[in-house]
C-alpha positions in Angstrom: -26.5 111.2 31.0 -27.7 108.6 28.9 -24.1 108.4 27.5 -22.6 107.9 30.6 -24.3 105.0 31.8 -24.0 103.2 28.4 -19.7 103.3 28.7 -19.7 102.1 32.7 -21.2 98.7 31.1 -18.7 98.7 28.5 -16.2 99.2 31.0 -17.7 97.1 33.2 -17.9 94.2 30.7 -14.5 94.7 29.4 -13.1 94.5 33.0 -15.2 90.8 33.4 -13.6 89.8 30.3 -10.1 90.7 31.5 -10.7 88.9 34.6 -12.3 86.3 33.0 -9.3 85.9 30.2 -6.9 85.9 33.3 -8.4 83.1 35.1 -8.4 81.4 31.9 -4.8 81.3 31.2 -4.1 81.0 35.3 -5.8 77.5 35.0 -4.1 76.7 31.8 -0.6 77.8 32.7 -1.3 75.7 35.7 -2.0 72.9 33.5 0.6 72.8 31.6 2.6 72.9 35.0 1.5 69.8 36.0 1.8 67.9 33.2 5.3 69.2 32.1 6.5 68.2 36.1 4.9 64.6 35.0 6.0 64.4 31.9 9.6 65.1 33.3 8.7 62.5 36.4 8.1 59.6 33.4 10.9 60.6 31.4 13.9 60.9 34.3 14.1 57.1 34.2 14.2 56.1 30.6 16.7 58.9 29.9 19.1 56.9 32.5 18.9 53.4 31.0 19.3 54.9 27.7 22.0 57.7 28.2 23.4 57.8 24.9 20.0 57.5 22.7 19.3 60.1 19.9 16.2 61.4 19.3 13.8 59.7 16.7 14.4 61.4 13.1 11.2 62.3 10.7 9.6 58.8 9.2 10.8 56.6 12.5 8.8 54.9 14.4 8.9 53.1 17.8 8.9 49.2 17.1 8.3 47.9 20.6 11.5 45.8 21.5 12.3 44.8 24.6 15.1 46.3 26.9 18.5 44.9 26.3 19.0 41.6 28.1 20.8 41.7 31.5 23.6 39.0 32.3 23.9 37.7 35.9 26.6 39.8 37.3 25.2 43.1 35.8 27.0 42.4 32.4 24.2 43.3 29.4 24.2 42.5 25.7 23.4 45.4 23.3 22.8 45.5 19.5 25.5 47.2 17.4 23.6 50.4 15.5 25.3 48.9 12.6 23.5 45.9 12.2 25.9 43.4 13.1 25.9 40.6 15.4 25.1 41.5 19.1 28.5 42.3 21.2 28.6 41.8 25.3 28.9 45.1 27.0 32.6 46.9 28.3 32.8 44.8 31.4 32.9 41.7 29.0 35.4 42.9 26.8 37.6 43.4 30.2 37.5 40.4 30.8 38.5 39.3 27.0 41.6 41.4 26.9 42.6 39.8 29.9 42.2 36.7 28.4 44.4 37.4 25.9 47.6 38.8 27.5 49.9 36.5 28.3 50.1 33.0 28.7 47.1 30.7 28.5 46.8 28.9 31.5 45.3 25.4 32.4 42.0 25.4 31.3 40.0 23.0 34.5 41.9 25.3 36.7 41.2 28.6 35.1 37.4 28.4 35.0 35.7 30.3 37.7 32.1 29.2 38.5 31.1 32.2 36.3 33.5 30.8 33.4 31.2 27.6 33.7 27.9 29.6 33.2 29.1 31.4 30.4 30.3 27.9 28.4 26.9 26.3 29.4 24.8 29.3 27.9 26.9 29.4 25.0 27.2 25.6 24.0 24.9 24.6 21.5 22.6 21.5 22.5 24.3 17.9 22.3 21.5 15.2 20.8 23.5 11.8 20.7 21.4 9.1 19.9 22.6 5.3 21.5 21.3 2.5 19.6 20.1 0.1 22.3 23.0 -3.0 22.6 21.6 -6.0 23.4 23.7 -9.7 24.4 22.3 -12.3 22.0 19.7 -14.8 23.6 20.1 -18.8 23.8 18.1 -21.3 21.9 16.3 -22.4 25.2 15.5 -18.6 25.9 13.6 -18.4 22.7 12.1 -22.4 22.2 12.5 -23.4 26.1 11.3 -26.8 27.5 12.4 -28.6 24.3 13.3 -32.5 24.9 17.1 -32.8 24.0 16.2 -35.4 21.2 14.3 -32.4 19.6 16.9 -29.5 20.5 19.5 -31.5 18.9 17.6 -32.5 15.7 16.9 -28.4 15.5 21.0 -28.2 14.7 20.8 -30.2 12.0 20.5 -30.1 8.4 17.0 -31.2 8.2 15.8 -29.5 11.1 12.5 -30.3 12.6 8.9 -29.9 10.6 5.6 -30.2 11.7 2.2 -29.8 9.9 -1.2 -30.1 10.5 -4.5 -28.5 9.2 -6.7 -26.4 10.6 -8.2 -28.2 13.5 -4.7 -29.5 14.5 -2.5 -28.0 16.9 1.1 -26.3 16.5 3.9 -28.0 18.0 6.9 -25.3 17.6 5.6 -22.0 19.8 8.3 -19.5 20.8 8.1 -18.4 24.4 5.1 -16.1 25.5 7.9 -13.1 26.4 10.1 -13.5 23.1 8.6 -11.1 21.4 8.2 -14.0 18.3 4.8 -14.6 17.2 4.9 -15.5 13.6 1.3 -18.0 14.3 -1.0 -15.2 14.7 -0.7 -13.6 11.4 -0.6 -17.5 9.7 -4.0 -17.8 11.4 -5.4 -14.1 10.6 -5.9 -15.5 6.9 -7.8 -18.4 7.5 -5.3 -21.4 6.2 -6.5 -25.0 5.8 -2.9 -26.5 5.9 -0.2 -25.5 8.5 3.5 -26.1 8.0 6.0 -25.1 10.8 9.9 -25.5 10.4 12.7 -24.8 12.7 16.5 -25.1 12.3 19.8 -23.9 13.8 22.4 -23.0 11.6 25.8 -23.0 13.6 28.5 -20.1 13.3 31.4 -20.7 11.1 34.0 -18.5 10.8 32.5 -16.1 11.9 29.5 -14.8 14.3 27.0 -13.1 11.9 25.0 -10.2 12.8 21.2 -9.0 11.6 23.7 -7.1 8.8 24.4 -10.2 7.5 21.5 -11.7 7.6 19.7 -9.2 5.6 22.3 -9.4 2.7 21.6 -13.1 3.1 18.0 -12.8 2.1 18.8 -10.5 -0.7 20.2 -12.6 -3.1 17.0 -13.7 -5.1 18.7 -14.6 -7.6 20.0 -17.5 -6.1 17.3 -19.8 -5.0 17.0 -21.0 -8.2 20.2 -22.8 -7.7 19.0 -25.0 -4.7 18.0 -28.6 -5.6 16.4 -30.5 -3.2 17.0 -34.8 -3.0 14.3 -36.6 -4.4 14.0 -40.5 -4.9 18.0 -40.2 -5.2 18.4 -37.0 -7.6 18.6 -33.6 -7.0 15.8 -31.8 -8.7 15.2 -28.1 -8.8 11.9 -26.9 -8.1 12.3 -23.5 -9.0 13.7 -22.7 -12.7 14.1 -18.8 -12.3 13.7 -16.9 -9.4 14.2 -12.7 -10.2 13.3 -9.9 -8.4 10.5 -7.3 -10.6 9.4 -3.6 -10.5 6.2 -4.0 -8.9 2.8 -5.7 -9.3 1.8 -4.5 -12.4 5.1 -3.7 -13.9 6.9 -7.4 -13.9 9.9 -6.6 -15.5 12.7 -8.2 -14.0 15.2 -6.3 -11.9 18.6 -7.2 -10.6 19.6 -7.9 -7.5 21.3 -4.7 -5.0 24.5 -4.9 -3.9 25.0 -5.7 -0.6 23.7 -3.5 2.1 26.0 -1.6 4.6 23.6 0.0 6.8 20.9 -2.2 8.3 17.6 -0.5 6.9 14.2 -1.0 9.4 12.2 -2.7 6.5 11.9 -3.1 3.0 9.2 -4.9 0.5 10.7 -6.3 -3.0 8.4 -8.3 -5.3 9.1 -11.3 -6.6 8.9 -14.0 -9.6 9.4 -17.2 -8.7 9.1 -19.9 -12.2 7.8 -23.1 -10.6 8.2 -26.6 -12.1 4.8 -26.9 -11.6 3.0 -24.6 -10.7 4.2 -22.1 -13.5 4.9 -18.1 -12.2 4.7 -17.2 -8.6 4.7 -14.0 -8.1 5.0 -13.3 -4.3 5.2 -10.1 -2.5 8.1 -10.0 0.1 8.1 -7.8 3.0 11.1 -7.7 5.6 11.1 -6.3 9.2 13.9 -5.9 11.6 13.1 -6.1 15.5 15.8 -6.0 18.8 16.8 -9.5 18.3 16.0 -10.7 14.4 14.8 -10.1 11.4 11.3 -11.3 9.8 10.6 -12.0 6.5 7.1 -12.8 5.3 6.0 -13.8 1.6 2.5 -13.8 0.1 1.2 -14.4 -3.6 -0.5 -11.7 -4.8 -1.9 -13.5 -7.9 -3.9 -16.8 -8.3 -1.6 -20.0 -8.2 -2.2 -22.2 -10.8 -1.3 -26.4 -11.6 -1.6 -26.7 -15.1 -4.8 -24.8 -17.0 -6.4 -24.9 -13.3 -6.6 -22.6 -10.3 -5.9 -24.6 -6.9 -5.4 -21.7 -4.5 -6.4 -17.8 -5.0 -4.0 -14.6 -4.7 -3.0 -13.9 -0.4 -4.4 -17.4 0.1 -0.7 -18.6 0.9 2.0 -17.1 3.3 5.3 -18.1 4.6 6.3 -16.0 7.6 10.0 -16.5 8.4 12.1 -15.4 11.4 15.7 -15.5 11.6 17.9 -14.5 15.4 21.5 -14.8 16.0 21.5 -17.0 19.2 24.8 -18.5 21.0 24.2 -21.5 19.5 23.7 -19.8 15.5 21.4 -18.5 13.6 17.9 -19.9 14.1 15.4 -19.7 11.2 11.9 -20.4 12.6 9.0 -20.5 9.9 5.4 -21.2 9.7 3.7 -21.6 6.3 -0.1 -21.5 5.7 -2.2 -22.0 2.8 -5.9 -23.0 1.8 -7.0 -25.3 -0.3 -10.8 -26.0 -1.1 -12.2 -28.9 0.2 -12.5 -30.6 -3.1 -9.4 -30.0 -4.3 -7.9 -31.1 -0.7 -9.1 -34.7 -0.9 -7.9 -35.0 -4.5 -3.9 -33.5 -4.1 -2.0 -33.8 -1.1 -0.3 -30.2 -1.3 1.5 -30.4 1.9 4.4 -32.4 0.7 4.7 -30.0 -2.3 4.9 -27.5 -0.1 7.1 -28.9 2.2 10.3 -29.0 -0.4 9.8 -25.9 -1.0 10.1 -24.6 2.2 13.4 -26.9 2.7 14.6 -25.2 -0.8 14.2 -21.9 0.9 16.0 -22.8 4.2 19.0 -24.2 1.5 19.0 -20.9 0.1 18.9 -18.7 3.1 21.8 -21.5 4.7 24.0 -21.0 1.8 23.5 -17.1 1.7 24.9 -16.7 5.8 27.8 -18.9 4.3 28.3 -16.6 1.9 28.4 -13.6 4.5 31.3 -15.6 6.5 33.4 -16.3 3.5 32.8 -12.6 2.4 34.2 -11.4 6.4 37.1 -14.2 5.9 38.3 -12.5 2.2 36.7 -15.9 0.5 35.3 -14.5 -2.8 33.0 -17.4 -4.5 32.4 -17.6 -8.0 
């Protein structure tokens, strides 16, 4: 009896467990039924943009690019499975070998409004840089309100000159709008003696540009030739001008040839052998704006008269500024220097100064000369 009862609750429990085992893979089969119909949901669409796709081989791996880019019109670019360049879609090449039967037709009334899209996206960019053209000014434009007495003497060989010291006032100021202010950077150093000069150089035979004016001012070598009249002689103030490597390194260098591209600045150092005053060596920096160029010249050592020191290095500048106007060339400069006190009441240094300056407005006259002669086939010696 015993017996009995103990194999109902085996078969009783073996029963459970079937039922239990069925349920089991009911809700499992039922699973795997609904994620199969969304598995098949997700991939219906991908299969359709990518009909022809193979499956991913052992050791690939998805690398996340982007769909293939779709033209206006419904025309897409694919990537060769080759590697090479990217090549429009059948409905491009269509059009191609249409193209390319028969003859070629006129091309403004060929292109179709889709024709014009498909040259714009394909052109490469177009940068054309305009350098700005500008008309040369006048004379009055630059210096206006000037007495005619004065405005004539400018286009002369002597020019006008003016100096004064520091408590004086200047007499030769540009206009406010002409961009000129050659003053301001006289005065930033503190001078004690002021020297302005101004002078229009007509055209010759020909109308020279900021090109040649630049070549002009490169011909250091030069100056030295200038004499200037005094008490009836010519005398030469300076008896070597070079050009030299650099502050410390004053071996003389030649002059460049001529330049045939305008550069935006340069700065040269310089050796000029006084009479006098022994060595100058002067820095020389030049600067090119819309309508001129400017050339400015400091000492960077200690000038000297004889065994003593009358004026320390950067105590002296000459700031030049030379324009192409209708009526020539105008060369506009403003020199400043400092003297001490003591040594101001014993040597008038203006004077000195002052055919020095006119030795440098020689030299930059004969140097535009030069540039005409050189346009007309002149060659000098």
């Amino acid at each position: 009896m015993r017996k009995q009862i103990i194999e109902k609750k085996f078969r009783l429990i073996h029963s459970l467990r079937i039922k239990e085992g069925l349920m089991s893979s009911t809700r499992a089969a039922a699973g795997f039924g609904l994620l199969f119909l969304f598995l098949l949901a997700f991939i219906s669409p991908l299969h359709a943009a990518f009909p022809d796709e193979e499956p991913l081989s052992s050791g690939e791996f998805v690398t996340g690019e982007e769909p293939p880019f779709e033209e206006p019109g419904g025309e897409t670019i694919s990537e060769d499975p080759s590697g090479e360049e990217p090549v429009f879609s059948e409905a491009v090449h269509d059009r191609e070998s249409d193209i390319s039967e028969g003859p070629i037709p006129d091309e403004e009334s060929s292109l179709t409004e889709e024709d014009e899209y498909y040259l714009l996206f394909e052109a490469p960019p177009l940068i054309v840089e305009v350098s700005p053209i500008t008309e040369p000014r006048s004379f009055d434009d630059v210096f206006p309100g000037f007495p005619p007495s004065m405005k004539a003497r400018t286009m002369s060989s002597a020019g006008l000159r003016h100096s004064f010291e520091k408590d004086g006032s200047p007499m030769m100021l540009p206009a406010p709008d002409s961009g000129i202010d050659l003053l301001s950077s006289i005065i930033k150093k503190t001078p004690s003696h002021i020297i302005e000069a101004l002078v229009v150089v007509p055209h010759g035979r020909k109308e020279l540009d900021l090109l040649d004016i630049y070549n002009a001012l490169g011909r250091i070598k030069k100056l030295k030739e200038h004499s200037i009249p005094i008490n009836g002689r010519d005398f030469y103030i300076f008896m070597d001008t070079t050009r030299i490597e650099s502050p410390r390194n004053r071996k003389p260098i030649p002059d460049p040839p001529p330049a045939k591209i305008l550069p935006p600045g340069e700065t040269m150092y310089l050796c000029f052998t006084d009479s006098y005053m022994g060595d100058l060596h002067i820095r020389g920096d030049i600067s090119v704006s819309l309508y001129g160029i400017t050339y400015s010249m400091s000492n960077f050592t200690d000038i000297r008269y004889s065994l003593f020191r009358i004026m320390r290095a950067e105590r002296y500048s000459t700031v030049i500024y030379l324009e192409p106007v209708n009526e020539g060339i105008l060369i506009y400069s403003v020199t400043g220097f400092y003297l001490p006190g003591f040594i101001a009441n014993r040597i008038s240094l203006t004077p000195n100064i002052n055919v020095r300056i006119s030795a440098l407005i020689s030299w930059i006259t004969e140097g535009l000369r030069i540039q005409e002669d050189s346009a007309a086939g002149v060659i000098r010696p």
